[in-house]
Structures are given as structure tokens and as C-alpha cells.
DSSP file (Angstrom, degrees, kcal/mol; ACC not computed):
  #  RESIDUE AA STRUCTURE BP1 BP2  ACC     N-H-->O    O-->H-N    N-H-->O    O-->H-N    TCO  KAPPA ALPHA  PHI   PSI    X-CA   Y-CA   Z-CA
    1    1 A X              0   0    0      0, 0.0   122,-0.6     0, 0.0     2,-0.3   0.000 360.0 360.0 360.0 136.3    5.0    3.6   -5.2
    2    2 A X  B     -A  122   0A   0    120,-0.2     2,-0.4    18,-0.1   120,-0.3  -0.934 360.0-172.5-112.5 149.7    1.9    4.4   -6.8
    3    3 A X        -     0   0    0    118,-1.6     2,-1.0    -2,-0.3   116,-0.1  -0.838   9.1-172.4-139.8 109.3   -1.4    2.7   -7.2
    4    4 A X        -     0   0    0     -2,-0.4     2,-1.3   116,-0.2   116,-0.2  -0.717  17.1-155.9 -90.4 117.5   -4.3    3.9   -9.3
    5    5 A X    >   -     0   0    0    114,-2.3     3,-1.1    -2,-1.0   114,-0.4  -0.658  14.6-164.4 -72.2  80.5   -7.4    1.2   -8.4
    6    6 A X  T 3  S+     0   0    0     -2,-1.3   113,-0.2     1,-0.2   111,-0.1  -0.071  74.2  28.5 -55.2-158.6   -9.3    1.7  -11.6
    7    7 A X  T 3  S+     0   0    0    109,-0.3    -1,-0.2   111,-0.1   111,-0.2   0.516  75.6 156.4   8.0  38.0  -13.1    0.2  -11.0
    8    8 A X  S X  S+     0   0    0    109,-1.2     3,-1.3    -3,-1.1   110,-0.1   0.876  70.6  55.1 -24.1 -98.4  -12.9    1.0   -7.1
    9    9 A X  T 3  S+     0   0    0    108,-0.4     2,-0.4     1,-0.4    -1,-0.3   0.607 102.1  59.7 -25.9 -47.6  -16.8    1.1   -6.9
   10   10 A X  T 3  S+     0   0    0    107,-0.2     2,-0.5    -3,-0.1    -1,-0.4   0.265  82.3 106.9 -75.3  16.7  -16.7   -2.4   -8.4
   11   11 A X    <   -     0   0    0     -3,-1.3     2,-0.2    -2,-0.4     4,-0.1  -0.736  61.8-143.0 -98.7 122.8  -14.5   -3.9   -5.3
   12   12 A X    >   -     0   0    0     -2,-0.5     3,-0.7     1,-0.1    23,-0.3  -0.802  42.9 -70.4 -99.7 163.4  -16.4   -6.2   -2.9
   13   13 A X  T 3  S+     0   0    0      1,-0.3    23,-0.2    -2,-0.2    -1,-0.1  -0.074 122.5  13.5 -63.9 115.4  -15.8   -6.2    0.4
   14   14 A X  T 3  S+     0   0    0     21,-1.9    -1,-0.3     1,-0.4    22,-0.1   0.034  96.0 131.9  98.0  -8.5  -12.1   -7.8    1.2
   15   15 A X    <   -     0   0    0     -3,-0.7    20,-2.1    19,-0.1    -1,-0.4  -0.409  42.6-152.8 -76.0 158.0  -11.2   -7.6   -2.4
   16   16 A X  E     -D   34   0B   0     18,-0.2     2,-0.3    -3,-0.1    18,-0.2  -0.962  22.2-159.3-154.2 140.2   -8.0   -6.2   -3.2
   17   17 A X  E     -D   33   0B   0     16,-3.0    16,-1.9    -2,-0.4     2,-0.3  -0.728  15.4-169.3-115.8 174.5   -5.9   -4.2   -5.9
   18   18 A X  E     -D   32   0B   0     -2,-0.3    14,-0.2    14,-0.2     3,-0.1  -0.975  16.8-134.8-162.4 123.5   -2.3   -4.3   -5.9
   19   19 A X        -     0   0    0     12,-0.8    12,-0.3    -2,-0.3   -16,-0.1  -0.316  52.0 -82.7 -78.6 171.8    0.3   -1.9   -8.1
   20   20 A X        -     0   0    0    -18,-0.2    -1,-0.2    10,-0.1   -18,-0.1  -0.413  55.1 -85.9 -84.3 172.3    2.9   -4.0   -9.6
   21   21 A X        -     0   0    0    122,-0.1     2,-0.2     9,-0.1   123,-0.1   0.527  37.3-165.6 -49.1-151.7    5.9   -4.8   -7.7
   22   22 A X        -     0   0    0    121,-0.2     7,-1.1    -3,-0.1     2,-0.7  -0.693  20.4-128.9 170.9 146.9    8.8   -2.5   -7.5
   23   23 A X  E     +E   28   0B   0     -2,-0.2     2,-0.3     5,-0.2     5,-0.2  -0.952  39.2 158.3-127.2 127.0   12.4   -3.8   -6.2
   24   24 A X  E >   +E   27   0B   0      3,-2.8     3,-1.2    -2,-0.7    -2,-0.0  -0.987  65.2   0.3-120.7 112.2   14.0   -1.3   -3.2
   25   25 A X  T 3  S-     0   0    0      1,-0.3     2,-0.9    -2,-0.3    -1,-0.2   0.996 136.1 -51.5  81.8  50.1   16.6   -2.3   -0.5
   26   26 A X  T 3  S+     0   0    0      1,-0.1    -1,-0.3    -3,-0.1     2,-0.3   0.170 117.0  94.3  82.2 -47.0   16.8   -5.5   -1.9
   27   27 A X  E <  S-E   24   0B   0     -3,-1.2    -3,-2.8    -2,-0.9     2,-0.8  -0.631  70.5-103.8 -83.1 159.0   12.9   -6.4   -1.9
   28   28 A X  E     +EF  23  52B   0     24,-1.1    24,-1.8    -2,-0.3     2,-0.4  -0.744  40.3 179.8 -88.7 112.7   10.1   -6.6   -3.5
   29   29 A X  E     + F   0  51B   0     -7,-1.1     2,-0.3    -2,-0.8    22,-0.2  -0.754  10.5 150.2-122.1 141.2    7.5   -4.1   -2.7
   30   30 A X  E     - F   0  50B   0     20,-1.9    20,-0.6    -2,-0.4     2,-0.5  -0.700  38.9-105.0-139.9-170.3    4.0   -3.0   -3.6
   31   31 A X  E     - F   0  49B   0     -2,-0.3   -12,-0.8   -12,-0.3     2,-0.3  -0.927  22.4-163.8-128.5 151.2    0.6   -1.3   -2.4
   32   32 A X  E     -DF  18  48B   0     16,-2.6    16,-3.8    -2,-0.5     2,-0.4  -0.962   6.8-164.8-135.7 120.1   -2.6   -3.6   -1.6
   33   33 A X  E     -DF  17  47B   0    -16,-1.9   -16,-3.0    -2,-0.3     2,-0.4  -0.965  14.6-168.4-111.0 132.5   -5.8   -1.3   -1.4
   34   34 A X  E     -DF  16  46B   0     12,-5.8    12,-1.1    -2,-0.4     2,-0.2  -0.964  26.8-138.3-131.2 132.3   -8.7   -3.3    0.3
   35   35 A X  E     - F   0  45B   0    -20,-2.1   -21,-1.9    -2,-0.4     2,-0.3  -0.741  41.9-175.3 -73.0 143.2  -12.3   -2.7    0.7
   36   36 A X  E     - F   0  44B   0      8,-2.0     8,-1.6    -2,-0.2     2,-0.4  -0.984  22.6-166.7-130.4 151.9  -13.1   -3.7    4.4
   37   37 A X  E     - F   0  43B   0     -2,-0.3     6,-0.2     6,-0.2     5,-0.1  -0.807   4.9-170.8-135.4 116.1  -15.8   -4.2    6.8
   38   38 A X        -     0   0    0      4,-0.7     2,-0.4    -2,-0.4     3,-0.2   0.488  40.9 -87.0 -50.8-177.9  -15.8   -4.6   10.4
   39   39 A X  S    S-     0   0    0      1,-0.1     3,-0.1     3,-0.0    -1,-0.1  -0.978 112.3   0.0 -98.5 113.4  -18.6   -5.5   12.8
   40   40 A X  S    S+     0   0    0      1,-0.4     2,-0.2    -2,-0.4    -1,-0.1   0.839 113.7  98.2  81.3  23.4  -20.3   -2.3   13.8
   41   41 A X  S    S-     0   0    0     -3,-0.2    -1,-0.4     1,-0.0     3,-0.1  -0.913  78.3-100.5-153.8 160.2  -18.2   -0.1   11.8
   42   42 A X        -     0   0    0     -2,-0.2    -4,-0.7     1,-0.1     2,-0.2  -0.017  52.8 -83.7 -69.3-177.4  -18.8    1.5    8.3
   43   43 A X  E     -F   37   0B   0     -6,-0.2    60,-0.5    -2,-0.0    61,-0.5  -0.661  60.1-166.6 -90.5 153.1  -17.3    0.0    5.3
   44   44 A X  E     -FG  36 102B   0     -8,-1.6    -8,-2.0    58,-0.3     2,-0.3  -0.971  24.0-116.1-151.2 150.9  -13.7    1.5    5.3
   45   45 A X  E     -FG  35 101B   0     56,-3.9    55,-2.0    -2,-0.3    56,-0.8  -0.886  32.7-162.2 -83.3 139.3  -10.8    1.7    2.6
   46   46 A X  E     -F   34   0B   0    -12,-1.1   -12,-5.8    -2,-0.3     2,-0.4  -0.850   3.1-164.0-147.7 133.2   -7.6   -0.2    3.9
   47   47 A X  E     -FG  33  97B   0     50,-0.5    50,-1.8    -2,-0.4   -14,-0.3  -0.993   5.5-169.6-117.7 135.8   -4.0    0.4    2.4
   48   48 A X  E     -FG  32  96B   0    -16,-3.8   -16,-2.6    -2,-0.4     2,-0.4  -0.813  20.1-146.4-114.6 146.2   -0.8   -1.9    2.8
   49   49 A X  E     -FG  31  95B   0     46,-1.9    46,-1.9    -2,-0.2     2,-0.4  -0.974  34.5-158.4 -96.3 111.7    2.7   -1.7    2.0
   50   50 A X  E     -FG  30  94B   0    -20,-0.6   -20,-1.9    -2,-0.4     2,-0.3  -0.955  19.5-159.4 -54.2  96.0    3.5   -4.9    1.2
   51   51 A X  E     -F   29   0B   0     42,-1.4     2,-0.4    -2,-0.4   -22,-0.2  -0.637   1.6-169.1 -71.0 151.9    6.8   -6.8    1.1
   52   52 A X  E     -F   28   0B   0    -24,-1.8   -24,-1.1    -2,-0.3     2,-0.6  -0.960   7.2-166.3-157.2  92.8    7.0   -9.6   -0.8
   53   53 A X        +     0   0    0     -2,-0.4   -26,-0.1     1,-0.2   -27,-0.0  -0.821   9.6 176.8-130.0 108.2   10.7  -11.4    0.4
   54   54 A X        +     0   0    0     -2,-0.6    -1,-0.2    85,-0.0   -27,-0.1   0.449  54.5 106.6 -93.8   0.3   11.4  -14.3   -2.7
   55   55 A X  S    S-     0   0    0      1,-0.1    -2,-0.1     2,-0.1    82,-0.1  -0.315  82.4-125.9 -79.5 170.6   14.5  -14.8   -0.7
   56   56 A X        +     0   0    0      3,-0.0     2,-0.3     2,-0.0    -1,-0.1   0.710  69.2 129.8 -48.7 -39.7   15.7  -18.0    1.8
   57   57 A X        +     0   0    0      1,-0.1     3,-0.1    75,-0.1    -2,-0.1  -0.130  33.1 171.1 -11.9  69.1   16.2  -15.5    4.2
   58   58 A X  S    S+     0   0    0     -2,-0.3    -1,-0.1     1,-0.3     2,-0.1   0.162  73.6  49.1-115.7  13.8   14.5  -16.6    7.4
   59   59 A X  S    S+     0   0    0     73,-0.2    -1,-0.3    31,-0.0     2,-0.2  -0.703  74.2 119.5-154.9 104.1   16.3  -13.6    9.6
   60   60 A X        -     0   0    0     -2,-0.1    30,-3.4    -3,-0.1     2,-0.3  -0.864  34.8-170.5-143.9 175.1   16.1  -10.4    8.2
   61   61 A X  E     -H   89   0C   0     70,-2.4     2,-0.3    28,-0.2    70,-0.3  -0.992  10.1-153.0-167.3 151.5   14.6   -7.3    9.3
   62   62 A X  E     -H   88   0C   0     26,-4.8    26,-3.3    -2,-0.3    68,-0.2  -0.865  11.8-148.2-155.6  99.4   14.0   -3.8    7.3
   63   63 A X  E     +H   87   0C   0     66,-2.7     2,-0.3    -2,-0.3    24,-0.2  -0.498  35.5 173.0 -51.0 138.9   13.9   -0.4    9.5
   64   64 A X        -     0   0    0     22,-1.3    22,-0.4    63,-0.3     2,-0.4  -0.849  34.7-162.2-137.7-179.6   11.2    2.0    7.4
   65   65 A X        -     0   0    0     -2,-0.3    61,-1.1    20,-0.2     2,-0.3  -0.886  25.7-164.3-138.9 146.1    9.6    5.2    7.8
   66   66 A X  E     -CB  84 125A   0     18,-0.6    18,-1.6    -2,-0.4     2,-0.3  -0.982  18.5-155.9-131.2 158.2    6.4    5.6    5.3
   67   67 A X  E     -CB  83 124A   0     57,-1.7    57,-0.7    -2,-0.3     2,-0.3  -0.919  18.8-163.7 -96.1  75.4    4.1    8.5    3.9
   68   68 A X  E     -CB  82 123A   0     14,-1.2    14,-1.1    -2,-0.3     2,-0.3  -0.678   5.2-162.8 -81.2 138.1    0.9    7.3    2.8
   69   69 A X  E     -CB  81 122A   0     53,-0.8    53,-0.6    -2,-0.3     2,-0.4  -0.726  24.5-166.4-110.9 169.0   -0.9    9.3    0.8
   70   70 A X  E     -CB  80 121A   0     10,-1.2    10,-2.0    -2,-0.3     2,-0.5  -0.976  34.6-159.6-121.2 128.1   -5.2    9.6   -0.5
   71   71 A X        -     0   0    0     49,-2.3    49,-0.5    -2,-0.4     2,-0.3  -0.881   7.4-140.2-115.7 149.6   -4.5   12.0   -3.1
   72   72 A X        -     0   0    0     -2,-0.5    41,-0.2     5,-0.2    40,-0.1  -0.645  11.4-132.3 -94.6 163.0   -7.6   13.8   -4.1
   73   73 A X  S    S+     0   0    0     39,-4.5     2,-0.3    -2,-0.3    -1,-0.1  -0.152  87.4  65.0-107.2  34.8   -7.9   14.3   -7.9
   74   74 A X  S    S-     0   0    0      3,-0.1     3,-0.3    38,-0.1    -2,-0.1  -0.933  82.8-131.0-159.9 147.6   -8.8   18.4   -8.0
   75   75 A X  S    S+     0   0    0     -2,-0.3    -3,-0.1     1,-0.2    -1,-0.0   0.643  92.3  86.3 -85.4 -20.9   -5.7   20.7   -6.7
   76   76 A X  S    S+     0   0    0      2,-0.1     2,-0.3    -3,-0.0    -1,-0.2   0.774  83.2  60.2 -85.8 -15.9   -8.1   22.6   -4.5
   77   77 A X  S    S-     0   0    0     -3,-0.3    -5,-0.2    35,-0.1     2,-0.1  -0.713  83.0-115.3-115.3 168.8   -7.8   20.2   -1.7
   78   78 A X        -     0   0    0     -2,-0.3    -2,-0.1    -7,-0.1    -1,-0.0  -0.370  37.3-109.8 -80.8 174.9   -5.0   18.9    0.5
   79   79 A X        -     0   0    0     -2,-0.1     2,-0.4    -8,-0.1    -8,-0.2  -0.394  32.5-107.6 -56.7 155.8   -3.9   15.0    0.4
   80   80 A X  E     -C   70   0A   0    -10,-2.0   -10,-1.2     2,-0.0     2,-0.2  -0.934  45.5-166.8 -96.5 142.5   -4.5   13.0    2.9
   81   81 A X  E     +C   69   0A   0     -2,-0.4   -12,-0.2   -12,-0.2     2,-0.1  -0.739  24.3 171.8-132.8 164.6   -1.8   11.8    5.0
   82   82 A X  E     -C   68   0A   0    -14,-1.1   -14,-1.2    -2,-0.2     2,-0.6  -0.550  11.2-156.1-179.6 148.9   -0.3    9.9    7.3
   83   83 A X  E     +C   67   0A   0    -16,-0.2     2,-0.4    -2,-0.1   -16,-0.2  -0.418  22.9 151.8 -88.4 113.9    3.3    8.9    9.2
   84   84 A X  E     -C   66   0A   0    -18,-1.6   -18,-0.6    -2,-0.6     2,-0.3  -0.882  30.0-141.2-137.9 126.3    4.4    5.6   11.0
   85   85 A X        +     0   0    0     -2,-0.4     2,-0.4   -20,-0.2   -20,-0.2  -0.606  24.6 177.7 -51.2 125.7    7.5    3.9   11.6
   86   86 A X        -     0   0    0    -22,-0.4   -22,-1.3    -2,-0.3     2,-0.6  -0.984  27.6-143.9-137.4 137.4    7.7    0.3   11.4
   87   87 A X  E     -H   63   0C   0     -2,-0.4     2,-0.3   -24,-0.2   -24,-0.2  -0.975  26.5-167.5 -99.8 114.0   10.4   -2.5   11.8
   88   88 A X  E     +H   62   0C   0    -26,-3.3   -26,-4.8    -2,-0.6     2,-0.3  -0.869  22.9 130.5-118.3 136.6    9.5   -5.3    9.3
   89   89 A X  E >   +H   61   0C   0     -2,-0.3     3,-3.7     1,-0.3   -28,-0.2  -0.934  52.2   1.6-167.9-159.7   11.3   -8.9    9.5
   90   90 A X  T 3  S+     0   0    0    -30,-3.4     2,-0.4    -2,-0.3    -1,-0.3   0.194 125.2   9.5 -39.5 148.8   10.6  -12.3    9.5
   91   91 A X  T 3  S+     0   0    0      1,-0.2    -1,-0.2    -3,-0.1     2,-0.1   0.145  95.1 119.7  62.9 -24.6    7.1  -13.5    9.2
   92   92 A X    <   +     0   0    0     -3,-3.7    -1,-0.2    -2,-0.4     3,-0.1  -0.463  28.6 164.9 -65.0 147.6    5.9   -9.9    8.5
   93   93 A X        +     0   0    0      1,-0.4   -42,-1.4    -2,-0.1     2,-0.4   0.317  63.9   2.1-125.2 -40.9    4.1   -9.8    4.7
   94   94 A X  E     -G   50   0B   0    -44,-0.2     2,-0.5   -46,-0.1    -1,-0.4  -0.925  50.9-156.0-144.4 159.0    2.3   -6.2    4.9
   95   95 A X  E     +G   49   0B   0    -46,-1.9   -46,-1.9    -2,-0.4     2,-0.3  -0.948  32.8 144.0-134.1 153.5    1.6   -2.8    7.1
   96   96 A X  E     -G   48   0B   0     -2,-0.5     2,-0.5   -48,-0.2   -48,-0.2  -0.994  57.1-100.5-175.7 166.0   -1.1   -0.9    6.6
   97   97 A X  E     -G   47   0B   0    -50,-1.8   -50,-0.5    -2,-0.3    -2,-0.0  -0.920  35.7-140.8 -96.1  96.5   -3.7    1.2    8.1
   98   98 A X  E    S+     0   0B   0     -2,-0.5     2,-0.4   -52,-0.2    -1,-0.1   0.696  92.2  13.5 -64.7 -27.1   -7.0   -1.1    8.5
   99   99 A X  E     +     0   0B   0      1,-0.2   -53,-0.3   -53,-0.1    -1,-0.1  -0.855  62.5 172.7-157.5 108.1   -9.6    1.8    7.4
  100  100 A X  E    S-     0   0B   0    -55,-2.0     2,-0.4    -2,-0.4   -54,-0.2   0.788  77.7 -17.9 -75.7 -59.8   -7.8    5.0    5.9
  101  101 A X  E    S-G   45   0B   0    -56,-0.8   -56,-3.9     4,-0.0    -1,-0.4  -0.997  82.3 -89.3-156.9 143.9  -11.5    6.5    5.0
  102  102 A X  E >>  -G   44   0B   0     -2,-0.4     3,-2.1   -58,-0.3     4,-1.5  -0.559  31.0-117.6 -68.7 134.0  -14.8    5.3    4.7
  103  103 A X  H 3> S+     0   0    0    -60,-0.5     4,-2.0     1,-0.3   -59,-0.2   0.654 112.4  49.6 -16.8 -52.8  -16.2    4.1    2.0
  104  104 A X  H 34 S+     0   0    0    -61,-0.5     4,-0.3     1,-0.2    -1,-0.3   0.689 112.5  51.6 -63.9 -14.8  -19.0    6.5    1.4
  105  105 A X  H X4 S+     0   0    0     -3,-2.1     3,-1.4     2,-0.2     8,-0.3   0.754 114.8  47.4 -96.1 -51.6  -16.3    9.4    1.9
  106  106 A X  H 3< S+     0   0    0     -4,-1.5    -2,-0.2     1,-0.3     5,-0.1   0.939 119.3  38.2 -40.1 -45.9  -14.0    7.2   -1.1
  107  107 A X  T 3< S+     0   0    0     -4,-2.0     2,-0.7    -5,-0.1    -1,-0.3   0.513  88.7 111.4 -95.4   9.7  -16.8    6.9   -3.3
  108  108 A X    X   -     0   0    0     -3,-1.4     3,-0.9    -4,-0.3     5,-0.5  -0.769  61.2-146.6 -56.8 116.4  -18.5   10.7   -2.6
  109  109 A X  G >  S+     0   0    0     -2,-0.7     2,-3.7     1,-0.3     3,-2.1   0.989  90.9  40.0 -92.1 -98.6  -17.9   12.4   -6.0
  110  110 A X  G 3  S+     0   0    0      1,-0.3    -1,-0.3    -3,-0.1    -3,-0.1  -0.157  93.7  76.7 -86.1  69.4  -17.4   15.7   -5.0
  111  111 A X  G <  S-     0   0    0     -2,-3.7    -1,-0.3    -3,-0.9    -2,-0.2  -0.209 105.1-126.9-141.2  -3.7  -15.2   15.0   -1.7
  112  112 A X  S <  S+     0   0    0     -3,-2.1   -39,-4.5     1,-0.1    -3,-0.1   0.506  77.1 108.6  55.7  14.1  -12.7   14.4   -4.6
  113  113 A X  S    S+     0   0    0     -5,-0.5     2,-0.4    -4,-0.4     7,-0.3   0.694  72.4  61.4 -82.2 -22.4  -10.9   10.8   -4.3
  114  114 A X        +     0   0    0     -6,-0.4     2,-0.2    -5,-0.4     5,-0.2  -0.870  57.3 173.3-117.3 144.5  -12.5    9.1   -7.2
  115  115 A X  B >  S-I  118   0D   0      3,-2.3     3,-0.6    -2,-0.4   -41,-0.0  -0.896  71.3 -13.4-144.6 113.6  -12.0   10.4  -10.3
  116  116 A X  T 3  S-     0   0    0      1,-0.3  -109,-0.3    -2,-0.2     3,-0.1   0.843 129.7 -49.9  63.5  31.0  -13.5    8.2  -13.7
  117  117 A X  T 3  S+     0   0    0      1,-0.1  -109,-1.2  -111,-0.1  -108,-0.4   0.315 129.2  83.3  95.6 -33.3  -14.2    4.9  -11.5
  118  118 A X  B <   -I  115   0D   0     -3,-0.6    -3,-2.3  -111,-0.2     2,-0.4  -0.849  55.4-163.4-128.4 146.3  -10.4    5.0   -9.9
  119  119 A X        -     0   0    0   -114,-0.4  -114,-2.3    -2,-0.3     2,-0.2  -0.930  25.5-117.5-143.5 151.8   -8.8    6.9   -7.0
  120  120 A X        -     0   0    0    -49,-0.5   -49,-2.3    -2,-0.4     2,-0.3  -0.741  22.4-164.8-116.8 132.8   -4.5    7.3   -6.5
  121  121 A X  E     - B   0  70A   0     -2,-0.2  -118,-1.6   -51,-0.2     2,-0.2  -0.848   1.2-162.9-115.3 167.3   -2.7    6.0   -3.7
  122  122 A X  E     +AB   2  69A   0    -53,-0.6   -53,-0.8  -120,-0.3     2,-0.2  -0.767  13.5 179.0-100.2 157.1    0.8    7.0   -2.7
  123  123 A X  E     - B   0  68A   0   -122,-0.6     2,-0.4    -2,-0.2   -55,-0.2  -0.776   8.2-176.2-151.2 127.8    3.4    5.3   -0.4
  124  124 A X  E     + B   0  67A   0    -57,-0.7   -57,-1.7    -2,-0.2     2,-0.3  -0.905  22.3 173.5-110.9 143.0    6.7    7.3   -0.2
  125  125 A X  E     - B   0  66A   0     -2,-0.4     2,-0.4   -59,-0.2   -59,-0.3  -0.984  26.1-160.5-133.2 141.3    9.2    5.3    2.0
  126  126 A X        -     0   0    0    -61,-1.1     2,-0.5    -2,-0.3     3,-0.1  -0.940  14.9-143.4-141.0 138.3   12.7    4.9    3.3
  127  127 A X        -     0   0    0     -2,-0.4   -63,-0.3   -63,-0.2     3,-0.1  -0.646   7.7-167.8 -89.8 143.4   14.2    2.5    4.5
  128  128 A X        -     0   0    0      1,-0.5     2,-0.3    -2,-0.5    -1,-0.2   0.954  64.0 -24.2 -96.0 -45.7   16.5    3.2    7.3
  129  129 A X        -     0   0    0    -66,-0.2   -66,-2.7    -3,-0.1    -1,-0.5  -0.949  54.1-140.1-158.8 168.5   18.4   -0.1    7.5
  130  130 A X        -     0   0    0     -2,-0.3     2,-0.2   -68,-0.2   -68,-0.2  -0.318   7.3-170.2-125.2-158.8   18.5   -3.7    6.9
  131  131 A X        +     0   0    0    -70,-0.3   -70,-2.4    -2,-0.1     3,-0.1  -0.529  67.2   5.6 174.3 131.1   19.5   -7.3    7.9
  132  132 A X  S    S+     0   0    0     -2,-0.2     2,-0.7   -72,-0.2   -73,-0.2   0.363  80.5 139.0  89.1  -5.6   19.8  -10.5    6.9
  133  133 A X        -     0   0    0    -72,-0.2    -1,-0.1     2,-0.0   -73,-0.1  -0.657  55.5-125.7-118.4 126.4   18.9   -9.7    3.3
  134  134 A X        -     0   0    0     -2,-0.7   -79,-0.0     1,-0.1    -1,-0.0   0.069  12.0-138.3 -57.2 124.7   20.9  -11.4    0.7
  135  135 A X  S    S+     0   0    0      1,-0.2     2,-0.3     2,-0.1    -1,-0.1   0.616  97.0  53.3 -29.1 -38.0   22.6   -8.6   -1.7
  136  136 A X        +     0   0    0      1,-0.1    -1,-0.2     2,-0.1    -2,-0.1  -0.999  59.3 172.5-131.9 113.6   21.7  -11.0   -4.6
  137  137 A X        -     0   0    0     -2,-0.3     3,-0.1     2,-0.1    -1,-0.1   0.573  30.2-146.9-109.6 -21.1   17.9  -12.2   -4.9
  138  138 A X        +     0   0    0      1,-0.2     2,-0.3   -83,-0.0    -2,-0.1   0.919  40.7 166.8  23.0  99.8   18.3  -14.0   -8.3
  139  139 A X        -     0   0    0    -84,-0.0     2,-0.2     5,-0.0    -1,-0.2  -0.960  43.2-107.3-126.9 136.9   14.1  -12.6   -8.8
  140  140 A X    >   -     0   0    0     -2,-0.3     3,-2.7     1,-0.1     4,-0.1  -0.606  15.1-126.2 -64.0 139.5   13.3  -13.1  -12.2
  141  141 A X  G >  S+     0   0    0      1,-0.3     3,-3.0    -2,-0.2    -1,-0.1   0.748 107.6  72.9 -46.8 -29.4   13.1  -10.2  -14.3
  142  142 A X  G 3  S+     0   0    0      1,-0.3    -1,-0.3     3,-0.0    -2,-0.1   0.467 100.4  54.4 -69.6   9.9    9.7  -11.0  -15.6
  143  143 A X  G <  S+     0   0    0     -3,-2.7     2,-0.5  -123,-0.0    -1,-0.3   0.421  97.2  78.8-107.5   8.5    8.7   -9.7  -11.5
  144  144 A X    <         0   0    0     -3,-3.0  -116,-0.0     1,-0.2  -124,-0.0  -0.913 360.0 360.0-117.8 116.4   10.3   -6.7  -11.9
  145  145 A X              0   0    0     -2,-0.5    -1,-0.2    -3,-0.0    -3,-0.0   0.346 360.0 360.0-135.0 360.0    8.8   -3.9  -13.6
């Protein structure tokens, strides 16, 4: 899943962009990029994978592995990365990393994440296995893209 934040620099602090939905394994999945700020800490970028479970379903559970990527926008540098394994199930909505990079690093021009107001995330994922989630979601298309 990819998510270009156009008008980053315009995001106030907790505010959040979101790629559209996507349907995998049965669910509905997206990216949430959040500006955040701590107490005592710099201002920091935050990315989620987000599941988004329209079902009844009130025991399921979804083994994953993710990739998140920062992708810089000039080839000369590498991405940034990074790997975690997670078990997601009932009550869970999102995983994420609270502060991927500080803010001053996101919005540094020539540190190469923002390019024309907007900066690319990635989430590569697989899910390993599942439970409890219904084969047939009846989700309307119009959530689907």
C-alpha cells in the first residue's frame, strides 16, 4: 500500500492522511501518516497500518509481517526502513511506529523525503494467517478501490 501525503507541511500536529482503503485477506486495509508531538520530544512523523474490520466478527485474529518504508524522492539515497511482526485481532484498529523521523528531518528539502509539498510512504505486508474472519464481508464496493 502506498500513500503520497500531498500538503505534508500543512498537517497540524495529530492530523492525519490516510491512502484509500485496499481489501487483503479478507479486510480492509490502509496507511494513516500522523504529525505527532510528545512532551519533551521533537515533533515526529507517525505511520499506521490500519485495519479497518466492517465485519461482525468479534474473534478474529490476523498473523502479519510488515515493511514500512520513507521513500526518499532522489535515487541517490537509500529508503528508510523498518521490520516488525505483529498479531492483530479483536479490539486492535492500527500498528504503527509513534515517530518514524522528525519532523524537521521530513520537512528538510535536501534530506530528500518531501518532494513538491508531499512525501511517499510504503507498507509491504503479509499476512501469515487468519481467524475468525468471515470469507464473505458483503463491504460495499463504493469502499473498495
Amino acid at each position: 500500500i502506498r500513500c503520497r501525503s500531498k500538503g505534508i507541511s500543512e498537517l497540524k500536529v495529530n492530523g492525519v492522511k490516510e491512502s484509500c482503503p485496499v481489501m487483503f485477506a479478507n479486510l480492509l486495509w490502509n496507511i494513516h501518516v500522523k504529525r505527532l508531538k510528545y512532551e519533551a520530544e521533537p515533533e515526529g512523523l507517525g505511520v499506521y497500518l490500519n485495519c479497518r474490520t466492517e465485519h461482525d466478527s468479534k474473534d478474529w485474529s490476523c498473523q502479519l509481517q510488515q515493511i514500512k518504508y520513507l521513500l526518499h524522492r532522489s535515487t541517490e539515497q537509500p529508503h528508510e526502513q523498518e521490520v516488525t511482526f505483529k498479531e492483530m485481532k479483536s479490539g486492535d484498529s492500527s500498528w504503527g511506529c509513534p515517530s518514524v523521523k522528525y519532523w524537521s528531518d521530513i520537512m528538510t528539502k535536501n534530506l530528500g523525503f518531501l518532494k513538491k509539498g508531499s512525501i511517499l510512504v510504503e507498507i509491504k505486508f503479509r499476512v501469515k494467517s487468519t481467524s475468525g474472519i468471515p470469507t464473505s464481508l458483503g463491504i460495499p464496493e463504493s469502499m473498495i478501490r
